[in-house]
mmCIF file of the N, C-alpha and C atoms, coordinates in Angstrom:
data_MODEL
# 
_entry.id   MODEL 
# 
loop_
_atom_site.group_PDB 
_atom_site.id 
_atom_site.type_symbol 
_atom_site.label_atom_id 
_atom_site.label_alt_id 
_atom_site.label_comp_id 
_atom_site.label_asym_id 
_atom_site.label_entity_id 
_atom_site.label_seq_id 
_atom_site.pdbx_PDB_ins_code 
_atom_site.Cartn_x 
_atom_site.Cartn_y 
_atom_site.Cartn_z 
_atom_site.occupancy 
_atom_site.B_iso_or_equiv 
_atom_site.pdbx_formal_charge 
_atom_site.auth_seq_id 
_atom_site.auth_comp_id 
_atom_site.auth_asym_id 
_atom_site.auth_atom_id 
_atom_site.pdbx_PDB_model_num 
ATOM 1   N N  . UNK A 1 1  ? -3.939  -11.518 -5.715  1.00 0.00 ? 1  UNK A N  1 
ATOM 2   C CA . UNK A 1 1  ? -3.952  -10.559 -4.634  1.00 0.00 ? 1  UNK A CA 1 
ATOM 3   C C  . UNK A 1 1  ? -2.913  -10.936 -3.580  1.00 0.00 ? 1  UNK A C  1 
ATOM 4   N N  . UNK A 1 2  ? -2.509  -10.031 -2.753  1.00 0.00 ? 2  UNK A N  1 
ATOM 5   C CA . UNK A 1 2  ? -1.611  -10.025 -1.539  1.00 0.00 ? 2  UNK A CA 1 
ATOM 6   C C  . UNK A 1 2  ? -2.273  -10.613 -0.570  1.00 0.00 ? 2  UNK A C  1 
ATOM 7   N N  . UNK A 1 3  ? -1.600  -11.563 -0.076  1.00 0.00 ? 3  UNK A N  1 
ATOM 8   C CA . UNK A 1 3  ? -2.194  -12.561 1.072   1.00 0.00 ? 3  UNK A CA 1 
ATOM 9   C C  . UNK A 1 3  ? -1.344  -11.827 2.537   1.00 0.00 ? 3  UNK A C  1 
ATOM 10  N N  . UNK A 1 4  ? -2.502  -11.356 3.109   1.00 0.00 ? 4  UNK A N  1 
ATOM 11  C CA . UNK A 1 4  ? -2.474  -10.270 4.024   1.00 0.00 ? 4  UNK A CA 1 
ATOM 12  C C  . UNK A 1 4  ? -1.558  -10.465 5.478   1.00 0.00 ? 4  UNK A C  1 
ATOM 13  N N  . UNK A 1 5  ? -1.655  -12.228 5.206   1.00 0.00 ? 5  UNK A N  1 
ATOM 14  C CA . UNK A 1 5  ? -0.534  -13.093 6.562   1.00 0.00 ? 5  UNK A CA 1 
ATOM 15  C C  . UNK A 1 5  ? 0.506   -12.925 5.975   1.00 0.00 ? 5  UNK A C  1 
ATOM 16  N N  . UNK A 1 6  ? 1.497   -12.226 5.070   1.00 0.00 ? 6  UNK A N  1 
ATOM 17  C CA . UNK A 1 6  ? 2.851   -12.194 4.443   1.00 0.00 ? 6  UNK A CA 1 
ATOM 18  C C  . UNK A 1 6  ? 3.335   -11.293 5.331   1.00 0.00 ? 6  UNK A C  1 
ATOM 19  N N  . UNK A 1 7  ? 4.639   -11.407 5.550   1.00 0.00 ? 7  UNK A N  1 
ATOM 20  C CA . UNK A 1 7  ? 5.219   -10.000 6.132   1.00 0.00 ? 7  UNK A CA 1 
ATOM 21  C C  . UNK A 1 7  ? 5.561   -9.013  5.178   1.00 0.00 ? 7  UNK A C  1 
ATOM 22  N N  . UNK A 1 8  ? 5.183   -7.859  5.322   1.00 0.00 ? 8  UNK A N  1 
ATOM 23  C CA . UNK A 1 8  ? 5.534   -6.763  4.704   1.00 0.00 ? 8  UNK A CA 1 
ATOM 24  C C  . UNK A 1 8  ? 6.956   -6.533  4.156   1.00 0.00 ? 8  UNK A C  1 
ATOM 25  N N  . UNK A 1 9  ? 8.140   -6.168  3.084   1.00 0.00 ? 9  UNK A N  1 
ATOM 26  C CA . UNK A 1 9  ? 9.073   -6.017  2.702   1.00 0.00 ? 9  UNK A CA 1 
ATOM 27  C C  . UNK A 1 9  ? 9.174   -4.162  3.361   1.00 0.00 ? 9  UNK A C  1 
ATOM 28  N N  . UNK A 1 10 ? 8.139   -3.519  3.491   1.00 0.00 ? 10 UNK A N  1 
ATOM 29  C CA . UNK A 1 10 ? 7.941   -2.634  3.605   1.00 0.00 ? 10 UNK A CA 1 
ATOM 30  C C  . UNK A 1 10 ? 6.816   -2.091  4.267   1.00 0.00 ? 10 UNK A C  1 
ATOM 31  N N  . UNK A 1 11 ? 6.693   -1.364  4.964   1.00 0.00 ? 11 UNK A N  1 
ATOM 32  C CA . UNK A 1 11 ? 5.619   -0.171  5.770   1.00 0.00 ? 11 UNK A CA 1 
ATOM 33  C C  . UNK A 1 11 ? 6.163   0.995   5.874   1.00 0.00 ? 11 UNK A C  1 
ATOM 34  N N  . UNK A 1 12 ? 4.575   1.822   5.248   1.00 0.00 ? 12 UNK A N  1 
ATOM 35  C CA . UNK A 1 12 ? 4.784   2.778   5.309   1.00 0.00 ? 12 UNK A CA 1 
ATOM 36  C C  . UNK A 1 12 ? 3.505   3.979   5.541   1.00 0.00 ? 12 UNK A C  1 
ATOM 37  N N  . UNK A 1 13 ? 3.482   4.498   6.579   1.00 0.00 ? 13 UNK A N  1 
ATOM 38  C CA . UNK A 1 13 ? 2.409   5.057   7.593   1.00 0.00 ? 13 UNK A CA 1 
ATOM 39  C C  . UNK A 1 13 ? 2.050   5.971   6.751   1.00 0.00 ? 13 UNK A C  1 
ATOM 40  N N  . UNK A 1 14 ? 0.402   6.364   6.024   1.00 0.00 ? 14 UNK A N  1 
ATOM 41  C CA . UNK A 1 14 ? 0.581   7.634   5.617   1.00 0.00 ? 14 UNK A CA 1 
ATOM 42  C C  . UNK A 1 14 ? 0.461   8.681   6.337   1.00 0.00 ? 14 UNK A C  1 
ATOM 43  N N  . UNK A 1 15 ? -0.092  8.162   7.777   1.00 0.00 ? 15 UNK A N  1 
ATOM 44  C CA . UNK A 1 15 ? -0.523  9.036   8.479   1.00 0.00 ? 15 UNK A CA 1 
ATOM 45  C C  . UNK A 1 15 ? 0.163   10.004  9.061   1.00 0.00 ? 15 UNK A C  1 
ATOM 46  N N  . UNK A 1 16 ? 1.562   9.212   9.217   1.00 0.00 ? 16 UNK A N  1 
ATOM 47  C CA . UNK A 1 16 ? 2.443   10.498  9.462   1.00 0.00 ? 16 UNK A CA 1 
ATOM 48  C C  . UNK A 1 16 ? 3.009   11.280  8.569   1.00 0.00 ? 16 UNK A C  1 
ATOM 49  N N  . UNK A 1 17 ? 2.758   11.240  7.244   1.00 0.00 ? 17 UNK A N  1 
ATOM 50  C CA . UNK A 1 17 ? 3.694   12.253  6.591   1.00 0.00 ? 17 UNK A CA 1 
ATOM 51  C C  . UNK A 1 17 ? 2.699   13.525  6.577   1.00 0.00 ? 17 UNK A C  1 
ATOM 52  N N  . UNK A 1 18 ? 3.453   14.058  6.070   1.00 0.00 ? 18 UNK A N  1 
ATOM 53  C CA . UNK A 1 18 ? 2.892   16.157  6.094   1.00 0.00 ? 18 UNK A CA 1 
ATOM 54  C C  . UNK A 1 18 ? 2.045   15.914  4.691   1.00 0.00 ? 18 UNK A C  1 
ATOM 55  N N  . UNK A 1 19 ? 0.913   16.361  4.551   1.00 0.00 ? 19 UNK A N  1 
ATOM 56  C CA . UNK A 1 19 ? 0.622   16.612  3.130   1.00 0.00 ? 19 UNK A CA 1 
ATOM 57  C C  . UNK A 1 19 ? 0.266   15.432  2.795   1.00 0.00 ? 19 UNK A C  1 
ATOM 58  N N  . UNK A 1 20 ? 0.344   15.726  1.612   1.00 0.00 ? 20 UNK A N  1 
ATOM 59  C CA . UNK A 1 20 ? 0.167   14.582  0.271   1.00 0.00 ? 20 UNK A CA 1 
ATOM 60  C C  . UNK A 1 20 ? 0.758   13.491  0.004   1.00 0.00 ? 20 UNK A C  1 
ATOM 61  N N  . UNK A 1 21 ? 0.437   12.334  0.380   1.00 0.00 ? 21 UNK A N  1 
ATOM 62  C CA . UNK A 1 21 ? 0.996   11.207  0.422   1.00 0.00 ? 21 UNK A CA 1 
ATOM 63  C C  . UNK A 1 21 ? 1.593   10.548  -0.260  1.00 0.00 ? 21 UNK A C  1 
ATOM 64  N N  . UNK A 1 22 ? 0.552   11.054  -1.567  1.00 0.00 ? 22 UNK A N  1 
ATOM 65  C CA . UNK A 1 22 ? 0.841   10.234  -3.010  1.00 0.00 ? 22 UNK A CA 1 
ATOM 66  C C  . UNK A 1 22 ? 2.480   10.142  -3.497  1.00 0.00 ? 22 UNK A C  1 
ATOM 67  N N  . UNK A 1 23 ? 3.392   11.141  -3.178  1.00 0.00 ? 23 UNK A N  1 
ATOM 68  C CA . UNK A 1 23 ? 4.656   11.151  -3.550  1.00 0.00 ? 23 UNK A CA 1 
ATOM 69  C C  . UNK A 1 23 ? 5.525   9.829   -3.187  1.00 0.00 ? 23 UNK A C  1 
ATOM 70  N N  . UNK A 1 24 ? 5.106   10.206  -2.075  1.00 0.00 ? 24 UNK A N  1 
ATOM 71  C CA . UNK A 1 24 ? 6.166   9.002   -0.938  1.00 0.00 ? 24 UNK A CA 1 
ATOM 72  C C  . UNK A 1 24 ? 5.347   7.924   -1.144  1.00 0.00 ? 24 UNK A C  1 
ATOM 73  N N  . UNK A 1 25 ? 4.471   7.225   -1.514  1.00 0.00 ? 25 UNK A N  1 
ATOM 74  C CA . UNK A 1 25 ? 4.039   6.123   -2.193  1.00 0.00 ? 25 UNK A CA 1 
ATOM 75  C C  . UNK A 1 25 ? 4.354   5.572   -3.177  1.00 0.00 ? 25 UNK A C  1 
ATOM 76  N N  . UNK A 1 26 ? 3.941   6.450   -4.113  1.00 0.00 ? 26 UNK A N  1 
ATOM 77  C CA . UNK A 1 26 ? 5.430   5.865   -5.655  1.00 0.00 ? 26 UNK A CA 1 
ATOM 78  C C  . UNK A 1 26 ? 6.117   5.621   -5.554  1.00 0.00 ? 26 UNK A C  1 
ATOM 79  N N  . UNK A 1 27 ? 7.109   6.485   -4.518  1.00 0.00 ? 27 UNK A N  1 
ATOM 80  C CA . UNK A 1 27 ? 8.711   6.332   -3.916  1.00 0.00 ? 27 UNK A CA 1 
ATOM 81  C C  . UNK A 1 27 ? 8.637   5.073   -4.185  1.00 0.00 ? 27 UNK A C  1 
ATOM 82  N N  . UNK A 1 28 ? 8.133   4.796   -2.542  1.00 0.00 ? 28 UNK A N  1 
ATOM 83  C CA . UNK A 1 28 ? 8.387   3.732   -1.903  1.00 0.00 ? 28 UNK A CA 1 
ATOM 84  C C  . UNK A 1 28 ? 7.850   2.091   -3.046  1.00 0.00 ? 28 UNK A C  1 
ATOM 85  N N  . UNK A 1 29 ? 6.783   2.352   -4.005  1.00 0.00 ? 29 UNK A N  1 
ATOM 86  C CA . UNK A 1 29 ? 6.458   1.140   -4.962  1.00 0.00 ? 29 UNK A CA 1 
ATOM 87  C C  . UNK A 1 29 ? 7.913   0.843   -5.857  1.00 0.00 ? 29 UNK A C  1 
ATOM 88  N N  . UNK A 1 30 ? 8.368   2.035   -6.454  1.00 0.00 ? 30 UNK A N  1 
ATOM 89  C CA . UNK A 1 30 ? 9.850   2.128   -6.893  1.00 0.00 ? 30 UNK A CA 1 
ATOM 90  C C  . UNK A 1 30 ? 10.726  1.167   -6.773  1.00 0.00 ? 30 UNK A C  1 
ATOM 91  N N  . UNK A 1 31 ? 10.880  1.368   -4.930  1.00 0.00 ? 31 UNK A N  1 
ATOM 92  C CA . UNK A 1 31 ? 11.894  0.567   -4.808  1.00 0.00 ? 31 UNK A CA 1 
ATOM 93  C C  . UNK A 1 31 ? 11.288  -0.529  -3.922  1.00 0.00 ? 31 UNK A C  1 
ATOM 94  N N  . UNK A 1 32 ? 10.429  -1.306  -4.347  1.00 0.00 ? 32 UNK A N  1 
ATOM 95  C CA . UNK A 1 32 ? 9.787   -2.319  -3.816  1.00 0.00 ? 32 UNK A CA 1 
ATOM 96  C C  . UNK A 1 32 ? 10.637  -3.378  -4.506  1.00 0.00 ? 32 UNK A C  1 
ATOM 97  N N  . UNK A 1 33 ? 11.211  -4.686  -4.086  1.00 0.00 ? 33 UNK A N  1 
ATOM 98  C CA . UNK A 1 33 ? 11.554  -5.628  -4.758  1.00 0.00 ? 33 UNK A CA 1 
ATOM 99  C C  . UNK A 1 33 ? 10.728  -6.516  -5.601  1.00 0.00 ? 33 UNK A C  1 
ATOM 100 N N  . UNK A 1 34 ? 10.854  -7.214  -6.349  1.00 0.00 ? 34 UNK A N  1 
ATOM 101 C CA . UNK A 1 34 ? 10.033  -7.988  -7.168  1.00 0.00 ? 34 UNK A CA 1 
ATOM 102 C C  . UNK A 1 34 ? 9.265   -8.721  -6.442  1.00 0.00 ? 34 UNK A C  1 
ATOM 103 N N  . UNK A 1 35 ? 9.715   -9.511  -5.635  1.00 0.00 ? 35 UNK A N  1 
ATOM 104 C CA . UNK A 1 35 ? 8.889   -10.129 -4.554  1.00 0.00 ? 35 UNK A CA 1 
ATOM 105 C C  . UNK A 1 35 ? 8.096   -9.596  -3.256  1.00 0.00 ? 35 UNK A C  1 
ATOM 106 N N  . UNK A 1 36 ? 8.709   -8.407  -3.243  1.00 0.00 ? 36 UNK A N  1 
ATOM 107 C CA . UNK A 1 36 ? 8.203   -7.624  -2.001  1.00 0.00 ? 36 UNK A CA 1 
ATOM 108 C C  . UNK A 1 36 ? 6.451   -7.120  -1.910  1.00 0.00 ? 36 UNK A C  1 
ATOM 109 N N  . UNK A 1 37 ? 6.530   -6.699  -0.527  1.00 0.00 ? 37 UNK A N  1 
ATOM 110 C CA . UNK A 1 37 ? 4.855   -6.091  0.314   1.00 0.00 ? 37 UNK A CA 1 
ATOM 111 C C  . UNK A 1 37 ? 5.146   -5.211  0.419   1.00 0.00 ? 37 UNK A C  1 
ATOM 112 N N  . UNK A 1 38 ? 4.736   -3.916  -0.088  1.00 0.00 ? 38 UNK A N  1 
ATOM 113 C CA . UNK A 1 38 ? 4.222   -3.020  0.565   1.00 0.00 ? 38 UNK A CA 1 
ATOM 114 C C  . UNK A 1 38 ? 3.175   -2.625  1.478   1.00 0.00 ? 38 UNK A C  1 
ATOM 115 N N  . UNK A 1 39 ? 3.490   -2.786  2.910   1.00 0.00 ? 39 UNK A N  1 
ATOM 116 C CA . UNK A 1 39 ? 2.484   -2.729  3.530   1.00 0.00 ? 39 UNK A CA 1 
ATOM 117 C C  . UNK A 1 39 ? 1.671   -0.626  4.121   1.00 0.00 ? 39 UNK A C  1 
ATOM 118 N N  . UNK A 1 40 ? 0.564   -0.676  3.393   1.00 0.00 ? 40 UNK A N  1 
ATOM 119 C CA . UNK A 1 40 ? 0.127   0.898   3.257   1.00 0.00 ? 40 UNK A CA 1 
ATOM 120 C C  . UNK A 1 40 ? -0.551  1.185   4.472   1.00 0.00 ? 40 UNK A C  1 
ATOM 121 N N  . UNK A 1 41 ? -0.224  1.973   5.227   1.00 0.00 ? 41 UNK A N  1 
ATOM 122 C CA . UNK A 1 41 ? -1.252  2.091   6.769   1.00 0.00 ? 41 UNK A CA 1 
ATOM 123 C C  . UNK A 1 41 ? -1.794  3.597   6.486   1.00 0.00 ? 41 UNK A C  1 
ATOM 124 N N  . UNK A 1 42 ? -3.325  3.486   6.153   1.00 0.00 ? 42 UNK A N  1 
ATOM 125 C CA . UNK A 1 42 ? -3.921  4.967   6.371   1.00 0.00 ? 42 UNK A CA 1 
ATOM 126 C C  . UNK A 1 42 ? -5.106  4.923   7.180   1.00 0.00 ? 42 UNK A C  1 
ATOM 127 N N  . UNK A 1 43 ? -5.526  5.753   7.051   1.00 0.00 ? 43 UNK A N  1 
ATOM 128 C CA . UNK A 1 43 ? -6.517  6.077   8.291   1.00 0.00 ? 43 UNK A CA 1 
ATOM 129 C C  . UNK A 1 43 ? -8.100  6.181   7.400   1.00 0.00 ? 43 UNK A C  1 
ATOM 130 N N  . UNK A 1 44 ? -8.245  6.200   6.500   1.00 0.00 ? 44 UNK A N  1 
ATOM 131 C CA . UNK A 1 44 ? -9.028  5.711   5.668   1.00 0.00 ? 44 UNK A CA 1 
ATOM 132 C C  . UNK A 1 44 ? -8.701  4.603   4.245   1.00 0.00 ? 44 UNK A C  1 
ATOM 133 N N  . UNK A 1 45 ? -9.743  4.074   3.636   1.00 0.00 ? 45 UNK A N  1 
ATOM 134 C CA . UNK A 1 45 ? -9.378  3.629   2.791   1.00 0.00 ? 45 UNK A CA 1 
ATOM 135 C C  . UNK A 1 45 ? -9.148  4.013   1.482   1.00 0.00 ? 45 UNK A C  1 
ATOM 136 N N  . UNK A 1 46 ? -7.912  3.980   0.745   1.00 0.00 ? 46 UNK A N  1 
ATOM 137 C CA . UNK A 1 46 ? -7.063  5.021   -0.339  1.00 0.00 ? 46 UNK A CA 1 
ATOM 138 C C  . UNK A 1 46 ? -7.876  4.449   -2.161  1.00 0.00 ? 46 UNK A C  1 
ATOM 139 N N  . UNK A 1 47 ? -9.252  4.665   -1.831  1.00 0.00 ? 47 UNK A N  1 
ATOM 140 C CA . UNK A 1 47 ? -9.895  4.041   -3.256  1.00 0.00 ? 47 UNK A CA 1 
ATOM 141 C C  . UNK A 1 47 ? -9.556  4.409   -4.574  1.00 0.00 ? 47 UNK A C  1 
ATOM 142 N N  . UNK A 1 48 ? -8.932  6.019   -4.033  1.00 0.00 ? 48 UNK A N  1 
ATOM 143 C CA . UNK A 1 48 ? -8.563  6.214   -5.396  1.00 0.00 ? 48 UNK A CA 1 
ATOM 144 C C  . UNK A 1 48 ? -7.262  5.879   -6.008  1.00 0.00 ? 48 UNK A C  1 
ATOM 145 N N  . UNK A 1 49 ? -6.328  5.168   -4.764  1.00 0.00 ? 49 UNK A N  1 
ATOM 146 C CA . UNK A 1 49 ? -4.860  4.986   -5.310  1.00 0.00 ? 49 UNK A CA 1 
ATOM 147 C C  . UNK A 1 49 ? -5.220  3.025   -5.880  1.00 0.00 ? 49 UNK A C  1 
ATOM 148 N N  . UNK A 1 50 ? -6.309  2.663   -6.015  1.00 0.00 ? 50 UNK A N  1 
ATOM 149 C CA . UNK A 1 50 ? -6.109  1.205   -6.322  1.00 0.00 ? 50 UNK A CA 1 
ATOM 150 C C  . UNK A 1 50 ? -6.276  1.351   -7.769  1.00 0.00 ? 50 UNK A C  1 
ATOM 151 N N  . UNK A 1 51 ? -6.696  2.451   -8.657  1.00 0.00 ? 51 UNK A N  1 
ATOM 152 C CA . UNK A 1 51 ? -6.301  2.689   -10.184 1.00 0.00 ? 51 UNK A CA 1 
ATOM 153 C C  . UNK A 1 51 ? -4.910  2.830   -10.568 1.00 0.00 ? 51 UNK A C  1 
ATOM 154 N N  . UNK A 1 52 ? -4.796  3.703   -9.765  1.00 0.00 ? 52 UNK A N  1 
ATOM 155 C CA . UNK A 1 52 ? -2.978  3.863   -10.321 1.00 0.00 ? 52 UNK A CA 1 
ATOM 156 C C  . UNK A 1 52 ? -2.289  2.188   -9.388  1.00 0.00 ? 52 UNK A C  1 
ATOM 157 N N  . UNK A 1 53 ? -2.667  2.221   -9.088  1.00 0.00 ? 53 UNK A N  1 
ATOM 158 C CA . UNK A 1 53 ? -1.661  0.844   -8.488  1.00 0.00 ? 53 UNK A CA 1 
ATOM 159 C C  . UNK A 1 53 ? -1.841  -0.914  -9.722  1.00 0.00 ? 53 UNK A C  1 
ATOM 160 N N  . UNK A 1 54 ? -3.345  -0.540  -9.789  1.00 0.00 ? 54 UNK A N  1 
ATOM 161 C CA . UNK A 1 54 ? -3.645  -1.277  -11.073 1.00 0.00 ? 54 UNK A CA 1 
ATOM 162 C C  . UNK A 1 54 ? -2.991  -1.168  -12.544 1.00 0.00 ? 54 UNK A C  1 
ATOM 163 N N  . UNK A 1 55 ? -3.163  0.665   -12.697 1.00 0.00 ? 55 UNK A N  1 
ATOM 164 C CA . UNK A 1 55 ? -2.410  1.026   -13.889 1.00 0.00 ? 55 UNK A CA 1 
ATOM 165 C C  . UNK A 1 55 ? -0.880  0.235   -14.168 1.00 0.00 ? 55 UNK A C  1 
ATOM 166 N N  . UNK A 1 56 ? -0.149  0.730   -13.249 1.00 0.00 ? 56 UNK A N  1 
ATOM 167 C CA . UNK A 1 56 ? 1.099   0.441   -12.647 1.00 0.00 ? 56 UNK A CA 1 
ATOM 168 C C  . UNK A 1 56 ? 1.496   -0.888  -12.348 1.00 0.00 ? 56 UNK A C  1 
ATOM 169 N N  . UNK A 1 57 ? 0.636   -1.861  -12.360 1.00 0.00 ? 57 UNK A N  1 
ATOM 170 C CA . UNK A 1 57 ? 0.468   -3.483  -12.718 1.00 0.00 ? 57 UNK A CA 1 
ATOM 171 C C  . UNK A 1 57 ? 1.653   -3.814  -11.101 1.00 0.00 ? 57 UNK A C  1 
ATOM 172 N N  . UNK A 1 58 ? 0.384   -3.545  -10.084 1.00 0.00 ? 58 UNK A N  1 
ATOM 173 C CA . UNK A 1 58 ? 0.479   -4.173  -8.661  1.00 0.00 ? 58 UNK A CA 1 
ATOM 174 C C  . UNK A 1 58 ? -1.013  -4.360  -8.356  1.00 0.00 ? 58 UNK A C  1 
ATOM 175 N N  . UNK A 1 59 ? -0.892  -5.311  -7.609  1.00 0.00 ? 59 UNK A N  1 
ATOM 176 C CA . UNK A 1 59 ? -2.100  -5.868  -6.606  1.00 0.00 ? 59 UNK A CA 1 
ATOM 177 C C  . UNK A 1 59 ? -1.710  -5.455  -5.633  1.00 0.00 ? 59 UNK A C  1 
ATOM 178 N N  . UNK A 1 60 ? -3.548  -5.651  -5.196  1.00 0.00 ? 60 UNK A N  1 
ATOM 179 C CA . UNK A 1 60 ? -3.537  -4.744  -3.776  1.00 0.00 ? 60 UNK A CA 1 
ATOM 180 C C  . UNK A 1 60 ? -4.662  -5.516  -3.121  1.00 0.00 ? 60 UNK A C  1 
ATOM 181 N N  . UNK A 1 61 ? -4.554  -5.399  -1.581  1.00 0.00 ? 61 UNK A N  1 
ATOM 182 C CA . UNK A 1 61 ? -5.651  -6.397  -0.424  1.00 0.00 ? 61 UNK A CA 1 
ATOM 183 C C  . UNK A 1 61 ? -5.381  -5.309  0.260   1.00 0.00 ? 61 UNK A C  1 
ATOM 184 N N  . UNK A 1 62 ? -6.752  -4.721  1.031   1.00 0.00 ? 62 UNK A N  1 
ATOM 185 C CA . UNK A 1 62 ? -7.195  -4.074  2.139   1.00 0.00 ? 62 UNK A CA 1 
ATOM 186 C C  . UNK A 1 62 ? -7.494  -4.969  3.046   1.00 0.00 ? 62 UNK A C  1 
ATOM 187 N N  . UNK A 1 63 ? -7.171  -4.536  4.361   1.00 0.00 ? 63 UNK A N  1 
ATOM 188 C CA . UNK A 1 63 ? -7.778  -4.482  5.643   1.00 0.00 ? 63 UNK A CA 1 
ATOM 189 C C  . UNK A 1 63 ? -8.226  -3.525  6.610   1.00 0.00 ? 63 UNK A C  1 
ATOM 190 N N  . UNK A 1 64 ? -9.147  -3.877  6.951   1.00 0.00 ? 64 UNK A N  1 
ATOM 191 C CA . UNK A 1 64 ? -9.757  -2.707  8.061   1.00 0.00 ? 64 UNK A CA 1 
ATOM 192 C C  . UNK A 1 64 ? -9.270  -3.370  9.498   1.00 0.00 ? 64 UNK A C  1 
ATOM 193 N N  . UNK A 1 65 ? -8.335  -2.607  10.099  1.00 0.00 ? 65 UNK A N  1 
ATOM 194 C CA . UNK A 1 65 ? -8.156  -2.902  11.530  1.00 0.00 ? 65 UNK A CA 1 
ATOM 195 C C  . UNK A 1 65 ? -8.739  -2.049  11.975  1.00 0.00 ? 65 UNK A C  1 
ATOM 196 N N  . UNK A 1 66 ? -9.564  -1.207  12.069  1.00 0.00 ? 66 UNK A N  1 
ATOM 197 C CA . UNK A 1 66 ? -10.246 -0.174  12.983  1.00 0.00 ? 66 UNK A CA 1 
ATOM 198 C C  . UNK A 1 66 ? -11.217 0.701   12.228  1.00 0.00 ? 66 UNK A C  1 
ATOM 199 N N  . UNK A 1 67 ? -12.021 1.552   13.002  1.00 0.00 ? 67 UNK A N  1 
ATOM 200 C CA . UNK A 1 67 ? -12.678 2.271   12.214  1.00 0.00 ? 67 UNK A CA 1 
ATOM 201 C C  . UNK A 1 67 ? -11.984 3.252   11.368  1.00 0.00 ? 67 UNK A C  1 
ATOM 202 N N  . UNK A 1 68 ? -10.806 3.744   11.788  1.00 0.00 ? 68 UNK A N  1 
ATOM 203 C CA . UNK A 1 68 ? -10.051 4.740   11.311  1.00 0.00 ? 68 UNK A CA 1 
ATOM 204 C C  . UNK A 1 68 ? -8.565  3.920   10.953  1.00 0.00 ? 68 UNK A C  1 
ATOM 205 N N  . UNK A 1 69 ? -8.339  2.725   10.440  1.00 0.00 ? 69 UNK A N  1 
ATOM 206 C CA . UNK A 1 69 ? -7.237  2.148   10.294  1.00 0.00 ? 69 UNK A CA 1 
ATOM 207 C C  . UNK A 1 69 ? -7.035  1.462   9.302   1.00 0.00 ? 69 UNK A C  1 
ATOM 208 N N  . UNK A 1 70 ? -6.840  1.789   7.881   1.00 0.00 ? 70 UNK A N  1 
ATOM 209 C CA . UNK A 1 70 ? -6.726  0.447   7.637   1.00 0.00 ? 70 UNK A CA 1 
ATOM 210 C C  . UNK A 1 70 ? -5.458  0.227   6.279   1.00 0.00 ? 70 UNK A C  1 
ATOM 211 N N  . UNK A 1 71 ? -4.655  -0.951  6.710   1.00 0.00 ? 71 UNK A N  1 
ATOM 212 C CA . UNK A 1 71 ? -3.558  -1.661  6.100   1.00 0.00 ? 71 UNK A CA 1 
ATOM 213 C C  . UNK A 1 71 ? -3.620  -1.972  4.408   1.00 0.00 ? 71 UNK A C  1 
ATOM 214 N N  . UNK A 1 72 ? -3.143  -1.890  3.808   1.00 0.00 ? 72 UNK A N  1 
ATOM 215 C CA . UNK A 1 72 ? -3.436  -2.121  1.971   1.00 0.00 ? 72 UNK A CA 1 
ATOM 216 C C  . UNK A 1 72 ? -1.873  -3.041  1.623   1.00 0.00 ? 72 UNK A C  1 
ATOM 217 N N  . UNK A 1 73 ? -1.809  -3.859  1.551   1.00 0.00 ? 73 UNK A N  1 
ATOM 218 C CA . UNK A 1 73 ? -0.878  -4.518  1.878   1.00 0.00 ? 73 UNK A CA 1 
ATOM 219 C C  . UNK A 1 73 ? -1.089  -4.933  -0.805  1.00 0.00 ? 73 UNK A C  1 
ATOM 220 N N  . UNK A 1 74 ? 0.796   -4.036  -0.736  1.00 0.00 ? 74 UNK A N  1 
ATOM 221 C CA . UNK A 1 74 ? 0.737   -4.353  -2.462  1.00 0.00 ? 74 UNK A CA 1 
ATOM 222 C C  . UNK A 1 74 ? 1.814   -5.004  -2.521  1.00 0.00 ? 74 UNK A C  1 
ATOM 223 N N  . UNK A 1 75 ? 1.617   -5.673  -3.934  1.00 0.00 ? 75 UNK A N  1 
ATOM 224 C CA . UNK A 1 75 ? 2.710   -6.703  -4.058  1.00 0.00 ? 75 UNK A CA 1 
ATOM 225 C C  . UNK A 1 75 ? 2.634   -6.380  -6.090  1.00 0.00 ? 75 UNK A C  1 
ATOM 226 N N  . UNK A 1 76 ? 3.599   -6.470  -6.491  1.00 0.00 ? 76 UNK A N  1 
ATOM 227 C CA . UNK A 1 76 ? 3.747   -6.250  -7.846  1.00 0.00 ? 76 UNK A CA 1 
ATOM 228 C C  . UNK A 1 76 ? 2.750   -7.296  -8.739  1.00 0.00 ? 76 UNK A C  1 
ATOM 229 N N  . UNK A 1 77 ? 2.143   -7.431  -9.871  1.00 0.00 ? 77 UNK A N  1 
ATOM 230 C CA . UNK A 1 77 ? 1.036   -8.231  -10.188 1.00 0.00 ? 77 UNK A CA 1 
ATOM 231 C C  . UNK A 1 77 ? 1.988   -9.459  -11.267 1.00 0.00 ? 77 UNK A C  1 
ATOM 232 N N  . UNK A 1 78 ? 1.271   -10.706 -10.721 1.00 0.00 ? 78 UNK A N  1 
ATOM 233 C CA . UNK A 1 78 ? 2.165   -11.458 -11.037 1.00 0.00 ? 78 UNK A CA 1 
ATOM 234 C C  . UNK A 1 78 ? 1.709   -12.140 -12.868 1.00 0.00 ? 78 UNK A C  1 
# 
């Protein structure tokens, strides 16, 4: 799993995009470096994207910073 004290290679808010998130998430796993974080900020927690992220052979660590906040910090599965 992603050790949540790493700095992110990447953030990316879902909260601000329009719509459907799921696009600009792949994007952004795409061009994640081998070593890199994707750090995921939504406003709930994204249970159903930890299958496809599994499928897709990345790990993933949640955090809850708030009631309405929370960080998913992925890293490619090693």
């Amino acid at each position: 799993m992603a050790d949540v004290s790493r700095e992110a290679t990447r953030t990316l808010d879902a909260r601000e995009i329009d719509g459907e998130p799921f696009g600009d998430i792949m994007a952004a796993l795409d061009d994640l470096p081998v070593e890199g974080t994707l750090e995921l900020v939504n406003s709930f927690e994204p249970e159903p994207l930890y299958d496809v992220l599994d499928d897709r052979g990345f790990d993933h660590e949640t955090e809850r910073v708030a009631d309405d906040e929370f960080h998913v910090y992925i890293t490619p599965a090693e």
